[in-house]
N, CA, C and O of each residue as an XYZ file, in Angstrom:
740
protein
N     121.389     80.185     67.565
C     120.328     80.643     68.431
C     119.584     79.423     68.994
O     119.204     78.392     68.440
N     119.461     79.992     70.673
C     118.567     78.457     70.983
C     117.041     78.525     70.809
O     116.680     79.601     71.287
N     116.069     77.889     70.367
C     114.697     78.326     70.553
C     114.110     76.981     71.214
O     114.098     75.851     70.728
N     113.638     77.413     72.432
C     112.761     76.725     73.590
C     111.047     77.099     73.386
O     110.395     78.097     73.076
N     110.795     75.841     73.711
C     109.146     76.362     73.462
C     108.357     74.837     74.130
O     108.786     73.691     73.999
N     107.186     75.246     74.807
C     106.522     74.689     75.466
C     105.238     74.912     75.435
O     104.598     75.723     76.104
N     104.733     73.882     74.328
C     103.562     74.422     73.784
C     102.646     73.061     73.374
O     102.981     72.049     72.759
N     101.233     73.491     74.023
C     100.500     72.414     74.284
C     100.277     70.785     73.220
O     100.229     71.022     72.013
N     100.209     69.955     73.436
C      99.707     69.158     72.608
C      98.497     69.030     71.276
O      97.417     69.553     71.550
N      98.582     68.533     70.210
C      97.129     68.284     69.691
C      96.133     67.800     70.617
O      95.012     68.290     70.746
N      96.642     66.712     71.321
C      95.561     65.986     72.188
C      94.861     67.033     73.279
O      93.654     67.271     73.260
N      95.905     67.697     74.352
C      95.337     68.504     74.628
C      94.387     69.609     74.227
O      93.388     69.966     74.851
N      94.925     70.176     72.904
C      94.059     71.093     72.417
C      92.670     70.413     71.950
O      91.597     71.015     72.001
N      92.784     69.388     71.592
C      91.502     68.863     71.617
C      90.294     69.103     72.596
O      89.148     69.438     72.298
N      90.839     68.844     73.863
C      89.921     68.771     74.929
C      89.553     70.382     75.405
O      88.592     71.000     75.865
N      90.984     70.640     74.979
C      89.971     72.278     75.446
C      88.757     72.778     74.316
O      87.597     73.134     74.525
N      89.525     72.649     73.051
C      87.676     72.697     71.949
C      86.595     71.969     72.233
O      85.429     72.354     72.153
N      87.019     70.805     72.603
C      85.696     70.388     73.252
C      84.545     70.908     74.274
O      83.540     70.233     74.500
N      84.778     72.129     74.849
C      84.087     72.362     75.546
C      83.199     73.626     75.200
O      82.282     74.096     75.874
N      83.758     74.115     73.833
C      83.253     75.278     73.243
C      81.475     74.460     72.868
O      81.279     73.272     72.611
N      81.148     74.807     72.897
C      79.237     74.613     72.439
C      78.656     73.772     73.956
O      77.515     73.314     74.004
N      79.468     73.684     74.941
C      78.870     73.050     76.012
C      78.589     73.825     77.048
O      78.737     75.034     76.871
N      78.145     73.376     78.301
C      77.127     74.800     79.457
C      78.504     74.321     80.645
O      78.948     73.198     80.884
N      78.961     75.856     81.289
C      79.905     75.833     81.961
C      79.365     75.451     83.521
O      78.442     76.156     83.927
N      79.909     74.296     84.510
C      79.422     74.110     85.443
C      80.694     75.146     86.570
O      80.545     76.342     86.823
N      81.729     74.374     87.013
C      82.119     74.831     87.866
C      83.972     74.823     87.844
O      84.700     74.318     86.989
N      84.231     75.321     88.681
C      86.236     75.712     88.079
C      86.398     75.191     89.618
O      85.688     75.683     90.496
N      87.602     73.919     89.988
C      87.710     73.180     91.520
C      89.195     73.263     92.002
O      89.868     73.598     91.026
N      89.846     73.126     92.914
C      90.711     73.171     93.506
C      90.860     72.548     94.065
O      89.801     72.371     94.668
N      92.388     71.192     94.798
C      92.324     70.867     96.189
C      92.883     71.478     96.474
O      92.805     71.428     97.701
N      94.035     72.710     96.014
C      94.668     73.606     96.738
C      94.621     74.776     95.827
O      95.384     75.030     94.894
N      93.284     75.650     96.386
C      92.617     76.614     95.675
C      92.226     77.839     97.013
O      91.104     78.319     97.170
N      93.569     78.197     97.959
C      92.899     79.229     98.625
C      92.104     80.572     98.278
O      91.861     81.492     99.060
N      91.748     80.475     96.909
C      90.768     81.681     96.974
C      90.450     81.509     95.355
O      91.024     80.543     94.853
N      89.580     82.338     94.415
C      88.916     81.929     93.518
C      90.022     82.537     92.409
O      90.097     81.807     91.421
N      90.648     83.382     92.373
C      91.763     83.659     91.765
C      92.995     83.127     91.863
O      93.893     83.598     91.165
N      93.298     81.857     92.907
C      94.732     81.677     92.474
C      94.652     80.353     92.773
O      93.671     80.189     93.498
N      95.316     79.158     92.522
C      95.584     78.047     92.685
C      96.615     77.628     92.754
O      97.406     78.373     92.175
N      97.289     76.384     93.376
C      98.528     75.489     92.806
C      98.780     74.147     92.299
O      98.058     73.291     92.811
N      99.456     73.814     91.593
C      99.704     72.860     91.098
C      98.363     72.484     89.662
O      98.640     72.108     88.523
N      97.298     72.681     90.092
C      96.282     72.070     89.221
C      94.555     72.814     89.644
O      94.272     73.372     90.704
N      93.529     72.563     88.328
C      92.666     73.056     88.746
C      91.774     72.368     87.836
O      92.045     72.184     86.649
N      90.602     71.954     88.458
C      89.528     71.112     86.976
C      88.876     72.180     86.817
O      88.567     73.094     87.582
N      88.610     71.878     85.233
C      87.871     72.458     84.399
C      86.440     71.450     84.221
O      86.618     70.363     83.671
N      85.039     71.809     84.684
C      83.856     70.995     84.738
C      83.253     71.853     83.758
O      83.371     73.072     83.878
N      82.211     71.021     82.184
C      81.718     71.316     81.939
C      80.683     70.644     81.491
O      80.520     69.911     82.466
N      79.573     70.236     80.489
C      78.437     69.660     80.646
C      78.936     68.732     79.561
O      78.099     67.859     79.331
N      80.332     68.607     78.610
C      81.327     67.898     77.884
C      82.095     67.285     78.211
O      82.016     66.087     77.937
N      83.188     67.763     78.933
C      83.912     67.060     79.724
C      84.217     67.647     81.155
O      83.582     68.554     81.694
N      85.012     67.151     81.539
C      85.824     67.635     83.066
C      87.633     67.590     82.740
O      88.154     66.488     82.571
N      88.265     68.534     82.693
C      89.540     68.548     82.594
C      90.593     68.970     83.731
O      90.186     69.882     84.450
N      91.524     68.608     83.945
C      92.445     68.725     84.548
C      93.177     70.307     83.972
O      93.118     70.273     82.743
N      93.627     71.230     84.296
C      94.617     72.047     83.796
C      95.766     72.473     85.077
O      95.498     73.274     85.972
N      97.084     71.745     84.935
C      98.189     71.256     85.895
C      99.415     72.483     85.403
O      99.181     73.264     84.481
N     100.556     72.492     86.081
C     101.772     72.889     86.001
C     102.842     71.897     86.271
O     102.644     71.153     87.231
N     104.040     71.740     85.535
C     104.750     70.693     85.807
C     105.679     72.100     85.688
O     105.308     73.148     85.160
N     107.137     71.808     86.396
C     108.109     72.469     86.631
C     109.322     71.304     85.902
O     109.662     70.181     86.275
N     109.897     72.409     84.354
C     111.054     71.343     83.504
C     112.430     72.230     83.918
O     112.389     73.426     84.205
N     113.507     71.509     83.894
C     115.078     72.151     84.393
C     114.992     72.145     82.566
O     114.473     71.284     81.855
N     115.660     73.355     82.168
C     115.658     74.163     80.674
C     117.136     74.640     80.623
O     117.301     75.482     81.507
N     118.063     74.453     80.042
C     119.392     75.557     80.002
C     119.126     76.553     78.459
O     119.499     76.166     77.351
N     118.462     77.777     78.700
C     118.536     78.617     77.726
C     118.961     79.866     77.795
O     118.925     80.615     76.819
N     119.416     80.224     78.978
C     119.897     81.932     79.406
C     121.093     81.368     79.833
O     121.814     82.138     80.467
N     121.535     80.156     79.649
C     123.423     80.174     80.027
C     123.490     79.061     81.391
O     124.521     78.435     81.636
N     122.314     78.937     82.168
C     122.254     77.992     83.238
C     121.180     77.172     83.608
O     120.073     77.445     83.142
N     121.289     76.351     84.255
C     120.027     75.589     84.528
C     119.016     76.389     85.469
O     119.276     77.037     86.483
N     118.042     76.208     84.976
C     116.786     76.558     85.648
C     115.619     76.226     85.458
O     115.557     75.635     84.380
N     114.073     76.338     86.232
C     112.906     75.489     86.046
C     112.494     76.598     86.087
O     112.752     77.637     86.695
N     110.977     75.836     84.461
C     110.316     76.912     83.840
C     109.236     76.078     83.722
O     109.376     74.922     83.324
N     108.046     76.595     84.061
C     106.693     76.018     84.129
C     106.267     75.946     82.991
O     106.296     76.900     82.214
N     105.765     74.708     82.683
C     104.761     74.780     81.707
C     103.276     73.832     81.981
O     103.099     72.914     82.783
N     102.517     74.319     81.191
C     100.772     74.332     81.598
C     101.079     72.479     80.614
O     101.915     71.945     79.884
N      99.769     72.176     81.264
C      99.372     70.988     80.385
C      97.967     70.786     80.943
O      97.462     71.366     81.904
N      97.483     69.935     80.228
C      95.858     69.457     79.914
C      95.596     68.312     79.625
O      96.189     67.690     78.744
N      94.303     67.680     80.599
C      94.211     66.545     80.480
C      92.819     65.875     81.233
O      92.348     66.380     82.252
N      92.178     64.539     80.507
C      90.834     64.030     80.752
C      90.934     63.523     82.374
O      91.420     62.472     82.793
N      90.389     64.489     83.042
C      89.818     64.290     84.633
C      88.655     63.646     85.121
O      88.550     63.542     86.343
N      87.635     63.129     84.286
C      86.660     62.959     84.548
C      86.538     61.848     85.403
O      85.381     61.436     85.488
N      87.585     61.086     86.223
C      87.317     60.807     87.451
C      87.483     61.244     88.129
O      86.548     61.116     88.920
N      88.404     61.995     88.580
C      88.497     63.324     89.486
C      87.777     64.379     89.715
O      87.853     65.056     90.740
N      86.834     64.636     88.524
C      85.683     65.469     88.791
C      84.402     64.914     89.906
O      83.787     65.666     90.662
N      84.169     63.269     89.774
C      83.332     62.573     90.412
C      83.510     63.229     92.187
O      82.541     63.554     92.872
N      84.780     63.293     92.589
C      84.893     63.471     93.571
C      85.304     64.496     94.318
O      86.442     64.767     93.935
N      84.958     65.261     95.243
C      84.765     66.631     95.545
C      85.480     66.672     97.039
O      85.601     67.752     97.617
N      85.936     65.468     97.618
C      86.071     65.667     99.216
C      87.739     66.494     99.209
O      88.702     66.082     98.562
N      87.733     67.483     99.927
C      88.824     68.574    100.263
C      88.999     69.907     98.997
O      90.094     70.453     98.862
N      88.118     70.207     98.368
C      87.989     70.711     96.626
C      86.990     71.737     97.193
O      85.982     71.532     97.869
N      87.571     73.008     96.707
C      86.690     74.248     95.949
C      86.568     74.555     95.612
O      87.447     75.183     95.021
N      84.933     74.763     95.252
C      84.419     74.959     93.707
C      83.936     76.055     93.373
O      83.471     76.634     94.355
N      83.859     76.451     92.709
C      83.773     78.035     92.252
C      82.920     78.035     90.796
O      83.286     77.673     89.678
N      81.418     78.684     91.341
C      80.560     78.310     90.216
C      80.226     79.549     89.558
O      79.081     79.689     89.128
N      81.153     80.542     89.413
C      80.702     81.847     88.669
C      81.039     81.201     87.261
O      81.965     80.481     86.887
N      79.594     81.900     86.429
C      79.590     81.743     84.719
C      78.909     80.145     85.025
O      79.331     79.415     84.128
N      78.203     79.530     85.771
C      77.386     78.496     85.998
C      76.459     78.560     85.231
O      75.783     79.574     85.404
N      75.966     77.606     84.074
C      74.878     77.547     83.476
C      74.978     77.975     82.356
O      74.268     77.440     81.504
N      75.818     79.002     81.978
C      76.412     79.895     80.788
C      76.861     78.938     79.961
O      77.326     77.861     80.336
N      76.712     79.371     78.591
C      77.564     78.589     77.092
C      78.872     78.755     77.274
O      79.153     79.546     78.175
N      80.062     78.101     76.519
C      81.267     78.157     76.155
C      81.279     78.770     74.970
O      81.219     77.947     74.057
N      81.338     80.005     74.570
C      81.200     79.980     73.049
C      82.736     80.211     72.219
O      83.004     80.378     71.029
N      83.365     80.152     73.146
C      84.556     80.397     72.443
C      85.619     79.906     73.300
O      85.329     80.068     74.485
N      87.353     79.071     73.013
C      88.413     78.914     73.445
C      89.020     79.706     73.014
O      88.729     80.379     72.026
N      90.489     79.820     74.017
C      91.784     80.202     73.409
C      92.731     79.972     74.092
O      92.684     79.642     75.277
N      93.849     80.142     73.329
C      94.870     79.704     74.066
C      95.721     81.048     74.132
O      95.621     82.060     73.437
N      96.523     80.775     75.098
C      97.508     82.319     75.122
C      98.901     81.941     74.888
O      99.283     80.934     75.485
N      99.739     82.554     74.131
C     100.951     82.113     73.660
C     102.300     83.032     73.984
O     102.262     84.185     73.556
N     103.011     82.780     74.416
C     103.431     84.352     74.647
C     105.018     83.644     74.240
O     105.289     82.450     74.364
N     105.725     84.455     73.855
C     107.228     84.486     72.678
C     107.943     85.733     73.425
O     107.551     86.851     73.761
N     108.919     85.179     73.510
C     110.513     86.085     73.697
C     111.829     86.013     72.865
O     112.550     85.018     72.784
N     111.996     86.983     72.375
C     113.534     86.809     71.591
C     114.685     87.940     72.299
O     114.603     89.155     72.476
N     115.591     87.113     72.557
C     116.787     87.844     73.492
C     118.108     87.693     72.350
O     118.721     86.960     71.573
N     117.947     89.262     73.066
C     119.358     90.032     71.330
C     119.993     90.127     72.695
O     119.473     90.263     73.802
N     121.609     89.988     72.222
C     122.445     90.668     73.161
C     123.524     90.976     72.350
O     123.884     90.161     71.501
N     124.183     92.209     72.514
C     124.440     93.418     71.605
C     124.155     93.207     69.660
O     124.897     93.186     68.678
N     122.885     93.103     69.862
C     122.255     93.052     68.308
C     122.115     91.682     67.636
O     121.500     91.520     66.581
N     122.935     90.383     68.549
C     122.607     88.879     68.287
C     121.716     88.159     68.710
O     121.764     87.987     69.928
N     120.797     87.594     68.109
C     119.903     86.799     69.058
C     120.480     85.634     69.289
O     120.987     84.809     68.528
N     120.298     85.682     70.775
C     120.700     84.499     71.594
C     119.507     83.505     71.831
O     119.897     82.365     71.580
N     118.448     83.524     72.147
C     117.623     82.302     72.389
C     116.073     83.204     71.891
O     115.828     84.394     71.693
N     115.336     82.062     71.835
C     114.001     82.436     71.887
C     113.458     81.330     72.422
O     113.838     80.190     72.151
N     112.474     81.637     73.266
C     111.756     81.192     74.209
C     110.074     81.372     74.069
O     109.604     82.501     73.924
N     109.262     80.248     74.122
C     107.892     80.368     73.101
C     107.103     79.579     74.620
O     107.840     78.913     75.346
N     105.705     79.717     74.960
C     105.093     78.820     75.622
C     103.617     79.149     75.342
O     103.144     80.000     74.589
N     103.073     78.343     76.061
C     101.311     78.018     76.222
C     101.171     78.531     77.384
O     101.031     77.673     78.255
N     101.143     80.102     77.920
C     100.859     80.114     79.244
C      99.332     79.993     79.701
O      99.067     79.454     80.775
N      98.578     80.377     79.072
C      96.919     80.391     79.394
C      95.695     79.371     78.747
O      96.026     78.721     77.756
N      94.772     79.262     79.089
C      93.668     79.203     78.179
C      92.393     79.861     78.677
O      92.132     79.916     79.879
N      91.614     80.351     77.749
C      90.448     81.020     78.206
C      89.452     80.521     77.434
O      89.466     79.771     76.458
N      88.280     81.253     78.243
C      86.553     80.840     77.888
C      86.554     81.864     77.930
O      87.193     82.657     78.623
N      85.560     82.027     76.908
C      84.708     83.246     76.624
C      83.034     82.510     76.823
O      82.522     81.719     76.031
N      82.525     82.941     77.872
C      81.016     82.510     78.363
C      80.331     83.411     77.811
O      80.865     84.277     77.120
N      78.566     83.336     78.101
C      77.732     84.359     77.513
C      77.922     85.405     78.323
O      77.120     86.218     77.865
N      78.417     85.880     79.159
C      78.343     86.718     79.842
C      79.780     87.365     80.248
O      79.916     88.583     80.363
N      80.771     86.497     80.442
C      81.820     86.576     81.328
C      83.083     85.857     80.474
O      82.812     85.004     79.629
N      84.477     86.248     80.739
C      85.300     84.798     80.227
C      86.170     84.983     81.384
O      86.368     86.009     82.035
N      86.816     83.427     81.573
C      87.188     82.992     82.446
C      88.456     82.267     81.757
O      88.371     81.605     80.722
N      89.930     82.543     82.658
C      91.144     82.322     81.927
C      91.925     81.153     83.310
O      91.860     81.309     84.529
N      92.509     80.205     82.645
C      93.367     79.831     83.740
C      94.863     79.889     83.060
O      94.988     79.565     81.879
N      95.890     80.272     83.765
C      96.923     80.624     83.258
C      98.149     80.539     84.345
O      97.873     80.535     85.545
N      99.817     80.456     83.799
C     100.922     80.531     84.621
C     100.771     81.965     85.586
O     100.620     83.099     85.130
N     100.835     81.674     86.708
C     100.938     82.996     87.419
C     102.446     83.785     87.334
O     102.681     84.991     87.400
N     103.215     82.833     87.193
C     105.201     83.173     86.359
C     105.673     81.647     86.359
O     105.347     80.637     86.983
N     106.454     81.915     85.514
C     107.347     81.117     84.759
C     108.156     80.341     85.587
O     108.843     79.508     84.996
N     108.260     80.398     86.852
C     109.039     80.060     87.667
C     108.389     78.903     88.987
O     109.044     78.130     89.686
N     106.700     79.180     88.980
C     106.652     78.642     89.694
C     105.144     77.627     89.160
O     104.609     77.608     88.052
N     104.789     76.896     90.367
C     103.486     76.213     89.905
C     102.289     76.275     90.533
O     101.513     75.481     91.064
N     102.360     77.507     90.314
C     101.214     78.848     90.793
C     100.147     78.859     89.226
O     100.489     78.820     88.044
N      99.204     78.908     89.666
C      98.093     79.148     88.668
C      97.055     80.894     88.927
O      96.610     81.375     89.969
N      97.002     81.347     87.675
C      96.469     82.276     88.128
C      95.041     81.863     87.582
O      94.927     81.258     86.517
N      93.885     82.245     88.419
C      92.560     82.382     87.747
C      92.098     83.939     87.281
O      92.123     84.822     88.138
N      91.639     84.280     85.784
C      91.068     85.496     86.198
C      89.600     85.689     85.472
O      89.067     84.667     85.040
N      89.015     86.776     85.340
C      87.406     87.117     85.061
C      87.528     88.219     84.604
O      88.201     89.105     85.130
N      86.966     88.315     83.676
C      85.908     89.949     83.036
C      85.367     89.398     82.029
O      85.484     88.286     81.514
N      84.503     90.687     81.711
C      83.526     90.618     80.593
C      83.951     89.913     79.128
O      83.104     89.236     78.545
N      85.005     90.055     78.676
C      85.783     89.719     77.334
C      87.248     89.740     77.688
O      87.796     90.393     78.576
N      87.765     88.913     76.835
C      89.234     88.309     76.375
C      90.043     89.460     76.940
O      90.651     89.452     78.011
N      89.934     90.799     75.756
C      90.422     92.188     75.866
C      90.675     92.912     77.196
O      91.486     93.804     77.445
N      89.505     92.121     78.229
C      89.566     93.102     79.670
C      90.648     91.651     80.963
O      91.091     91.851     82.094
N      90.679     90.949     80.498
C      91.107     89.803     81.225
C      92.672     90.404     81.454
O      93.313     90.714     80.450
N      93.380     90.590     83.036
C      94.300     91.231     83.233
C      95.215     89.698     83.749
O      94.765     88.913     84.584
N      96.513     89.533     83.060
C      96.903     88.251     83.028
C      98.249     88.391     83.237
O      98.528     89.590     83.263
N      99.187     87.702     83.396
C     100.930     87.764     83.574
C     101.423     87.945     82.582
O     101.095     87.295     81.590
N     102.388     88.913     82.552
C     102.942     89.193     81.251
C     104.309     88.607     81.404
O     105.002     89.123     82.280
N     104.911     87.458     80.597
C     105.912     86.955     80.246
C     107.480     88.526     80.192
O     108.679     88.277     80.319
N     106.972     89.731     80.010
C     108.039     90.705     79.730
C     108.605     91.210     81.001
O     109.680     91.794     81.138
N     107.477     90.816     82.190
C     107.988     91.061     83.487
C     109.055     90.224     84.196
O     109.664     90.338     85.259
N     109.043     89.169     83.002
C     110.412     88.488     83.936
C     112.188     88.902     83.409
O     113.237     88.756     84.037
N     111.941     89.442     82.043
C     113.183     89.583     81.423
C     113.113     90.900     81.152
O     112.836     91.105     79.970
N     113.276     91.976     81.874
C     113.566     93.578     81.308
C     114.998     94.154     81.140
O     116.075     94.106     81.734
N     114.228     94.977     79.535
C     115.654     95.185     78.616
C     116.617     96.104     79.358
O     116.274     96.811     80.305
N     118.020     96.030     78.785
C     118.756     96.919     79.536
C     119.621     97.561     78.011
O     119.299     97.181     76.885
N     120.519     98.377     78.224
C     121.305     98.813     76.992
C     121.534     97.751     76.239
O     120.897     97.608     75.195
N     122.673     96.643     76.723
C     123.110     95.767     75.955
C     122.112     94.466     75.430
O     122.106     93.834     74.374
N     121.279     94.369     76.664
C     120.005     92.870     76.470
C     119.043     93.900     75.631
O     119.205     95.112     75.489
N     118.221     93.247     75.226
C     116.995     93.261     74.309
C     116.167     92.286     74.025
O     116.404     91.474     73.131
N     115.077     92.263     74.777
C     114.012     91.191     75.097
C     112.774     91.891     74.007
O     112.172     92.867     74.455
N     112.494     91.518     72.942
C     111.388     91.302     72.243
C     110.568     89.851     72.619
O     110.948     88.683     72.709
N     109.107     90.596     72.808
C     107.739     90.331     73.459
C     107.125     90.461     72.437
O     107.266     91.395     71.648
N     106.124     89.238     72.294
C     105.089     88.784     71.549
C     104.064     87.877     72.295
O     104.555     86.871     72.808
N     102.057     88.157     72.515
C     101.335     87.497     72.779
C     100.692     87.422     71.522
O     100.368     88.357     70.790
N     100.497     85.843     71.301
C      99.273     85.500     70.234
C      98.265     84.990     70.995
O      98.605     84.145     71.823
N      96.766     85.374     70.912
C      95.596     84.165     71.042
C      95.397     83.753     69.982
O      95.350     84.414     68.945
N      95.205     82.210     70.151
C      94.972     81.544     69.124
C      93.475     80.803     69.581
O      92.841     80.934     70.628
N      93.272     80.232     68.738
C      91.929     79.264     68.683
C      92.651     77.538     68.776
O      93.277     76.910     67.922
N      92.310     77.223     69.948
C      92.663     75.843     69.803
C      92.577     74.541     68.858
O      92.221     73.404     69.169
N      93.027     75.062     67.556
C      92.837     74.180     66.276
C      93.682     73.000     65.858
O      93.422     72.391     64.821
């Protein structure tokens, strides 16, 4: 069985805890046509740090052929935050605490007639939970280096990409789906 997985760094996870006990300023784009979706990259500004959260596109052979599968990464922006010229910023949950991270994890195991053939593991999201609001940045699919932004009240209401929409079961395939949130520890 092959098992693929693309899953964030310590270092990274660092920086996203870092921002838990700090006041949320603003979420930026240089290619951010609207407050829900982005590409390639998006800073994370808070009164702790300023982070980068990017998509890199890796060539993977785990379903039998080559193909590119996004994965998220994270990283210290805080010169890039300094500067704002062509960037939009989006200040909902402004002023608000961080009181909580997470990360979103999402797992696939592919049976084919009752064998598992690969499993496939990644870091697609991370979220804030603000005093008011949480705010998630995440893979919009697996395929591309599309970012999705989303919003609601709590974790639970946050409507996000589901990893099961790319592989649906048939008689002989069998795609078992698993999301964990975790705490960036």
């Amino acid at each position: 069985m092959k098992q693929v997985t693309h899953f964030l760094s310590s270092g990274e996870k660092s920086l996203i805890r870092a921002c838990i006990g700090s006041t949320w300023i603003s979420l930026s784009g240089a290619d951010m046509p609207d407050s829900d979706f982005a590409w390639d990259e998006v800073l994370v500004l808070t009164s702790s740090n300023c982070m980068r959260i990017g998509v890199e596109l890796n060539e993977l052979q785990f379903e039998g052929w080559n193909d590119e599968y996004a994965r998220l990464n994270v990283s210290n922006a805080s010169t890039e935050c300094t500067r704002s010229s062509g960037m939009k910023s989006y200040f909902q949950g402004r002023h608000q605490t961080v009181r909580e991270a997470w990360i979103v994890r999402d797992s696939l195991t592919a049976r084919f007639d009752d064998a598992t053939a690969y499993m496939y593991s990644a870091d697609v999201c991370m979220a804030f939970q603000l005093d008011t609001e949480c705010i998630a940045v995440g893979l919009r699919s697996h395929r591309t280096e599309a970012l999705v932004i989303a919003r609601a009240n709590s974790k639970e209401n946050l409507n996000l990409p589901r990893l099961e929409d790319r592989w649906p079961s048939t008689l002989v395939e069998t795609y078992e789906y698993r999301r964990e949130w975790m705490q960036p520890d």
